[in-house]
N, C-alpha and C positions, 0 to 999 in steps of 0.2 A: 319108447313113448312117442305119440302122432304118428303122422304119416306122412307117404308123398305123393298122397291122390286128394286134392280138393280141401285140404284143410290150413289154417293159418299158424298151425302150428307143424311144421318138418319134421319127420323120423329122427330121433336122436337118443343118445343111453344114457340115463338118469340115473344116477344111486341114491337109493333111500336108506339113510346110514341108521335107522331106530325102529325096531319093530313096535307094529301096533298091532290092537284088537278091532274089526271094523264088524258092525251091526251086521245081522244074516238078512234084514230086509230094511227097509224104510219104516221112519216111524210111523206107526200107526196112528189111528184116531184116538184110542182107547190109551195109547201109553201119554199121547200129549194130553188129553182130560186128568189122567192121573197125576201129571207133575204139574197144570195147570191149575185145576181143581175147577176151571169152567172154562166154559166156550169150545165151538170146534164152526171153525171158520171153512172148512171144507165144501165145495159145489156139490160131492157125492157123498153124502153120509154111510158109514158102515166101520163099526167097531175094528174091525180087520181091513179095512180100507186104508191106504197111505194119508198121514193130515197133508193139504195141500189146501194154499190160499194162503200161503204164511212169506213174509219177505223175510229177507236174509237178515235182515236186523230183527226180525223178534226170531228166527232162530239162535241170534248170538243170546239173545234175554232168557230164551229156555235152555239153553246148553250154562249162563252162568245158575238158573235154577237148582240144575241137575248138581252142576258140582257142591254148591251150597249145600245142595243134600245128602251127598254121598262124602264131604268131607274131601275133597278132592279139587285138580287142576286138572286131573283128565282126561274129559272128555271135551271135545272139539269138533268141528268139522272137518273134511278130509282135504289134502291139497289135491290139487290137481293131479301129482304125481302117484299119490296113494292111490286116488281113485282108481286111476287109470292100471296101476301095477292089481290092484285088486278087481278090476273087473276081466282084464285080459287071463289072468291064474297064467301066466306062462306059454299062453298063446300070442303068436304074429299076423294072424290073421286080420283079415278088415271087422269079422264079426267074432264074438266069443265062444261060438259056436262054429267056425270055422268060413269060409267063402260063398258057400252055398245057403243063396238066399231061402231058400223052402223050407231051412230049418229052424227059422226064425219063430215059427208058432209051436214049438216044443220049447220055447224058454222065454217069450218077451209076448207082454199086451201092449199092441200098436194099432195102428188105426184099421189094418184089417180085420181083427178079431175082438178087440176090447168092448167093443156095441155101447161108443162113444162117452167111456167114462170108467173111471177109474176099477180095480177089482182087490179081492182081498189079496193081501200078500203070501207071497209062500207057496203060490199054486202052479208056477211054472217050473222049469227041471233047474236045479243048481247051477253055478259055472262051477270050472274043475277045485274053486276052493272052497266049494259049498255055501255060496251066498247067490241069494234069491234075488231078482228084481236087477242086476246088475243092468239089463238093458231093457225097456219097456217100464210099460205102469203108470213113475211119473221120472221125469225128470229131476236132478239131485243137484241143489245145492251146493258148491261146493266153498272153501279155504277165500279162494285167490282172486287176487285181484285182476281185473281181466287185464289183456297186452295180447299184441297179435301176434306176437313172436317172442312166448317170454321165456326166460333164461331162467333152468331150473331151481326149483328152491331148496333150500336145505332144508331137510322138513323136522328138524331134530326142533325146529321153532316154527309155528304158525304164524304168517302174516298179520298182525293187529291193526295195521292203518285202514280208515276209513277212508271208501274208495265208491264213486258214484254207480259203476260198474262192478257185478260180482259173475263168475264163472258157472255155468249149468253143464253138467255134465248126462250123457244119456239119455234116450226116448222115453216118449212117453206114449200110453194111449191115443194120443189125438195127431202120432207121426208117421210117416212112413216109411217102410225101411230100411232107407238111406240115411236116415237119420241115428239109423241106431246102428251105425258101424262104432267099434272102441275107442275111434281116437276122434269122433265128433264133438264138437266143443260151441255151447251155445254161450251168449251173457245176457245180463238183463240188469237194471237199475236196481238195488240194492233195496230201496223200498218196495219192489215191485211187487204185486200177489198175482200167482195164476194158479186155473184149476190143474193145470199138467207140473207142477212144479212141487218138487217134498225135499226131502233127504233123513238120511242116514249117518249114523254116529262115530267116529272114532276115538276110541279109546288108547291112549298112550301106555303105554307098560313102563310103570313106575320101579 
């Protein structure tokens, strides 16, 4: 997990002691109207579109929705480590598609080809565990509290402290792509809404 080229977080080996299930794209527009039952706060409309414009505290409100629903404790957001273990599939490269920058437009929407806003999901090639969007589209939401050099978490438990900084993980449409090497690590104010900012679900195996 990270690196030793230009990030705040070093190359170092992480064990994720609990499997989980993590979403094959970002949520949608369509699935947040369905467990919301209104609004879509989103800059680019489109049912198949990632919801984005949502801070990380009303992801925590729709995620306790979801469990409500499902009878469940669940689902959650991903830590850092998951993300990361799940967007690489077993690769050490800078990108998830390996080194070579030109392959970037077979798996990720970023500022060169996006035509500056958001696209439906699903429509770029898998990483090798067949999940979509892992880099490009929008930027994800993640678990953790931000720290410039933090000390891995056990992830058998998700962070619950309220923290003014929350961790964004991966490019989005509106980056370039530098930004969307695996171990880039953005934050932003926990209230924050952008139109480059979504996320995706993980599911704990009960």
């Amino acid at each position: 997990m990270g690196s030793n080229s230009n990030d705040s977080m070093p190359a170092r080996e992480v064990h994720i002691r609990k499997d989980f299930y993590l979403s094959k794209h970002e949520v949608t527009q369509a699935q947040w109207k369905a467990l919301q039952g209104k609004g879509n706060p989103s800059a680019f409309k489109g049912e198949r579109k990632p919801i984005t414009n949502i801070s990380w505290e009303e992801v925590q409100r729709f995620i306790e929705v979801l469990n409500r629903e499902e009878r469940t404790t669940a689902y959650r957001l991903p830590t850092e480590a998951e993300w990361e273990y799940a967007a690489r599939a077993g690769t050490q490269s800078e990108y998830l598609f390996g080194n070579d920058t030109k392959n970037i437009v077979f798996h990720a929407w970023y500022n060169f080809n996006s035509a500056g806003c958001t696209q439906p999901v699903g429509m770029k090639k898998t990483n090798a565990f067949g999940l979509h969007d892992m880099q490009g589209n929008v930027s994800e939401w993640v678990q953790d509290m931000y720290e410039e050099n933090p000390v891995p978490l056990n992830t058998t438990a998700a962070p619950t402290d309220t923290t003014r900084y929350r961790v964004v993980r991966g490019c989005s449409w509106r980056h370039d792509v530098t930004i969307c090497r695996s171990a880039q690590r953005l934050y932003f104010d926990a209230n924050e809404r952008h139109s480059f900012i979504g996320f995706r679900l993980l599911r704990e195996i009960e």
